[in-house]
VOGU-3710 file (C-alpha; in Angstrom, 3 decimals, decimal comma):
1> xxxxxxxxxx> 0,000/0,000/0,000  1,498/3,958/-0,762  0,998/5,618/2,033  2,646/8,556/0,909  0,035/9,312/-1,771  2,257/9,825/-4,638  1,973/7,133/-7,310  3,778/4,201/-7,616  7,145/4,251/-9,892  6,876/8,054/-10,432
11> xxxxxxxxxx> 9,994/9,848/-10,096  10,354/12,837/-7,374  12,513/15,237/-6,218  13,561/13,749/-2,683  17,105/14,061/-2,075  17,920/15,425/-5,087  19,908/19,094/-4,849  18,836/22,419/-7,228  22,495/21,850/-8,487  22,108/18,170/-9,650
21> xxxxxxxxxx> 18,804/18,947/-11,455  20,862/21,830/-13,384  23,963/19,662/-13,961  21,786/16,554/-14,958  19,565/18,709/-17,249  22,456/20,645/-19,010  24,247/17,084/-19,262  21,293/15,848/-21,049  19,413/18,268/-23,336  22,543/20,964/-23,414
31> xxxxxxxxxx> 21,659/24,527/-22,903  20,259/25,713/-25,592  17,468/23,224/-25,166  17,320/24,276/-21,586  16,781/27,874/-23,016  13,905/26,645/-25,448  12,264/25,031/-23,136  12,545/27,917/-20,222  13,459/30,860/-21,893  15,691/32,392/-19,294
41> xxxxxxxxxx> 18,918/34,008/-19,668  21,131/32,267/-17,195  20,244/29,659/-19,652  20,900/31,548/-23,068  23,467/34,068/-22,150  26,786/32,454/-20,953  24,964/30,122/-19,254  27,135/27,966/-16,190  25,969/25,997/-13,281  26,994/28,583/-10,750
51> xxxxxxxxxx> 24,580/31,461/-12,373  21,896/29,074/-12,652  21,854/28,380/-9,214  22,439/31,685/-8,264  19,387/32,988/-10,342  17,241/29,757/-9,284  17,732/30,194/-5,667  16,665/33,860/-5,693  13,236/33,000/-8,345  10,630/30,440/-7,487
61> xxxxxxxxxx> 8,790/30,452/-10,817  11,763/29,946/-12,315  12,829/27,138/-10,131  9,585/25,282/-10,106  9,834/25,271/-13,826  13,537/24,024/-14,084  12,315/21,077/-11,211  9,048/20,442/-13,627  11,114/20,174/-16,511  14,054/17,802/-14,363
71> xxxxxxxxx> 10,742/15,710/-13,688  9,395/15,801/-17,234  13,034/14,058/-18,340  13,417/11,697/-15,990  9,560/10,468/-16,934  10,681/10,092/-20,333  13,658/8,374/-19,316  11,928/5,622/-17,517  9,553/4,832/-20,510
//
């Protein structure tokens, strides 16, 4: 029985870090997808890891978008 309410097999953000989701996502779609996909410009303008986070710790919309997309990818992946 889930107790937890979440479905079964579904992935989820526990225990990952804001700075894995950027480093997995940029590893895997590159950033000029990233930028597509969430046009941002810590994504399309000299985009690194460290401004990412920097930006994404300071913006919530932004960061629930970058986690949605993280959870998007790793849906796909498990298909």
């Amino acid at each position: 029985m889930n107790t937890t309410n979440k479905p079964a097999n579904r992935p989820t953000l526990d225990g990952i870090t804001l700075e894995m989701v950027v480093t997995q996502l940029s590893q895997s779609m590159g950033w000029e997808a990233m930028g597509e996909a969430i046009p941002i410009r810590c994504f399309t303008r000299d985009p690194s890891v460290k401004s990412s986070l920097k930006f994404l710790r300071r913006t919530p919309w932004a960061r629930e978008k970058v986690e949605q997309l993280y959870l998007q990818q790793a849906r796909l992946q498990q298909r």
